[in-house]
N, C-alpha and C positions, 0 to 999 in steps of 0.2 A: 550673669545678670542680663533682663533683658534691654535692649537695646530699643528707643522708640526714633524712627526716625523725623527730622524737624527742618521746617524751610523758615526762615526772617523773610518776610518783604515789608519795606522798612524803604522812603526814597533819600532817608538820610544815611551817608555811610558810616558818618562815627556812631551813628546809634544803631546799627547793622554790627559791626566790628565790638563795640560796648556788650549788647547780647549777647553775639556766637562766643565771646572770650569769657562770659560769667556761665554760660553754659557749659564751655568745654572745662572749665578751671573746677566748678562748682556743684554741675547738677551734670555727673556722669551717667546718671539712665540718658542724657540724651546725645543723640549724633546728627548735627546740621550737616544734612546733604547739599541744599542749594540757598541760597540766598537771591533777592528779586527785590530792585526800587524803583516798580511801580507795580497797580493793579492787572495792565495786561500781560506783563514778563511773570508777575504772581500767580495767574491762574496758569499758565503754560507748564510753571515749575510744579505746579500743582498736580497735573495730569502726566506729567513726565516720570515723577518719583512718589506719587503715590503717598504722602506722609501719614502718620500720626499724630504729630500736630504742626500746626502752622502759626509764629508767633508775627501776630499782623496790626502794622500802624494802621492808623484810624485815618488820620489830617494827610493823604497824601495828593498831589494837584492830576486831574483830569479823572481822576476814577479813586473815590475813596476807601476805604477798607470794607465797607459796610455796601456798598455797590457794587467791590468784588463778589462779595459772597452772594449776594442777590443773583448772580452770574453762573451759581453752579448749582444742578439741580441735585447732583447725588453727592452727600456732602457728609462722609466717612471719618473725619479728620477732627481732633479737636481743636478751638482756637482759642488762643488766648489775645487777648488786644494790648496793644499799646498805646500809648497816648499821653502828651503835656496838657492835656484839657480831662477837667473830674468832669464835665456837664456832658459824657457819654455816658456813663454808668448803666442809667436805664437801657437806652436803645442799644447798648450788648448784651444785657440781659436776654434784651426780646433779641437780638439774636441767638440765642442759644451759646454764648461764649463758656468755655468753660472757667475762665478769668477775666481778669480787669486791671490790668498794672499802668500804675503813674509812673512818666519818665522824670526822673532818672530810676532806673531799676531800684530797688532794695531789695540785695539778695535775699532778705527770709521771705520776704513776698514773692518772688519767683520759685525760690522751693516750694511754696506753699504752693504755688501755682503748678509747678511740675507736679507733688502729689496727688495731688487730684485729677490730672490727665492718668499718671500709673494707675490709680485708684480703678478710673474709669475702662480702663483697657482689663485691667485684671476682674473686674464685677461683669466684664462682657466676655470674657474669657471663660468663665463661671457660667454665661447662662447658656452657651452653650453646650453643658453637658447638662440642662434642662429639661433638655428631649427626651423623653425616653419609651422604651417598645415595650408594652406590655401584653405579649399575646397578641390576638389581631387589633387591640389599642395603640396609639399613636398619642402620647399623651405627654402634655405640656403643662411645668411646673407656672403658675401665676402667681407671681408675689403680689399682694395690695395690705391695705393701710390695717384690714383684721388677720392678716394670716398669712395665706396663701393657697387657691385651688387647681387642683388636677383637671386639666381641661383635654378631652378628644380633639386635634385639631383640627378632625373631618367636621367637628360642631361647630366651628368659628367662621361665621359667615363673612365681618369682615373686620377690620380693624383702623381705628381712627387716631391720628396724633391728638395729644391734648398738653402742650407745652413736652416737660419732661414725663410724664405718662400714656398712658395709651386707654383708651376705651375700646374694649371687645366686644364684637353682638353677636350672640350665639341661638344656635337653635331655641325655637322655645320662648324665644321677646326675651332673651336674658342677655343683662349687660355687666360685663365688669370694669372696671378701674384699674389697671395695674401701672405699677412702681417700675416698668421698664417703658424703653423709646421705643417708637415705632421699628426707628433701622435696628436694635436689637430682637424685636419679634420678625424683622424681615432676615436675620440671620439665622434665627434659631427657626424657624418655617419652613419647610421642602418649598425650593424655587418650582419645582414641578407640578402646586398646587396654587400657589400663591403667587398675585403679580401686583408690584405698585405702582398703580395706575393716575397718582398724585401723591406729591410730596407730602400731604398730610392723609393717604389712605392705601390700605395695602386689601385686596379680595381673595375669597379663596374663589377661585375661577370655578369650581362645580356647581357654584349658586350663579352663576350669571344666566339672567332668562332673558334677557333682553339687552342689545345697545342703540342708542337713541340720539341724533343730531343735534338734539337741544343743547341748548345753551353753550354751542361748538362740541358738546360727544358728552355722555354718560353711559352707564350703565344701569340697569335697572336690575335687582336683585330678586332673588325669590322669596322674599319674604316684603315686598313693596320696595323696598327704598334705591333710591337715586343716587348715585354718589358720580362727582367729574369727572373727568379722563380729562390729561394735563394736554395740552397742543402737544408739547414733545413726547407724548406717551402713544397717544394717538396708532404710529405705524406698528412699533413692538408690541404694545397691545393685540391690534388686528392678526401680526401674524402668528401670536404666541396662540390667541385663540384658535386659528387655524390649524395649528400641531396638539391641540386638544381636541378638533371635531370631529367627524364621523362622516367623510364627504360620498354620497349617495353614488353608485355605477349607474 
């Protein structure tokens, strides 16, 4: 069976010890690695072991759960929130939670909540044998809401988050819609082509024609368009294009 690894940060310890013990007893796909009661011991745990997912209170004092995550830009992990207050609901939503649990747990609510982290790991596990080599094509399956098309990804100019979907612009003024995240097209993409240059946008680097200080850095595309470069993308940026350019004798 696989194994998903899982941190609590939680600044209460019976509801730290309440979790890890309906986990360990209940929901055997998972294995809490480390546990954290507060926001900055939380990201630390975070960057240390690498998780799966992270089961994270909301209401904790000096850094809330919701201000951690504001804090991490590359954000791999699924979350489920915890919380004695329903009036978060929405603003996890929009954080991209993949749950929403009232305390005191209920354990069919937390299964419910572990299958859809499995869910989620196992549809990403999938799309990566999406790719596929077709002769000198390099062609990527697109699920959207009619079907699904076969796309060249030397034709994918760049690619845009749109909540849980992605918006694709391709050669040609053509745009798709697809039914995957942006970090699952930044998986299934050759890093050799492709750099995410903001949290909500990923280029394929052979359309870059131009970068421009405006508005603190962009990019300008070959076929017009402007898209940001985050402050922290800024230097990897610079030098990834660098190991792409062609520097004159």
């Amino acid at each position: 069976m696989q194994k998903y690894r899982a941190i609590i940060i939680d600044d209460e310890e019976d509801s730290r010890s309440n979790t890890k013990n309906m986990l360990q007893n209940y929901c055997t796909e998972i294995e809490v690695i480390a546990e954290a009661a507060n926001g900055p011991e939380g990201k630390q745990k975070i960057m240390e072991h690498k998780p799966h997912v992270v089961f994270l209170d909301i209401n904790m004092p000096g850094m809330n759960g919701f201000q951690m995550l504001e804090g991490i830009y590359e954000r791999d992990f699924c979350v489920i929130f915890l919380t004695a207050y329903s009036e978060h609901g929405i603003t996890a939503v929009k954080a991209g939670a993949t749950d929403y649990l009232l305390k005191p747990l209920m354990l069919s609510e937390l299964q419910g909540a572990i299958r859809k982290v499995v869910q989620h790991y196992e549809s990403k596990g999938n799309a990566s044998h999406n790719a596929k080599t077709d002769g000198d094509k390099n062609l990527v399956l697109i699920n959207h809401s009619k079907g699904f098309t076969l796309v060249d990804f030397k034709d994918i100019i760049w690619l845009e988050a749109s909540d849980n979907y992605t918006n694709l612009f391709l050669n040609g003024q053509k745009k798709i819609v697809a039914s995957k995240t942006l970090k699952e097209f930044e998986t299934i993409l050759p890093d050799s082509e492709f750099f995410r240059i903001h949290r909500s946008a990923l280029i394929n680097v052979n359309y870059v024609k131009e970068y421009s200080n405006n508005e603190g850095g962009e990019v300008i595309l070959s076929d017009g368009t402007h898209v940001q470069v985050s402050k922290a993308r800024h230097q990897d940026f610079a030098e990834f294009i660098r190991t792409k350019s062609v520097t004159p004798k």
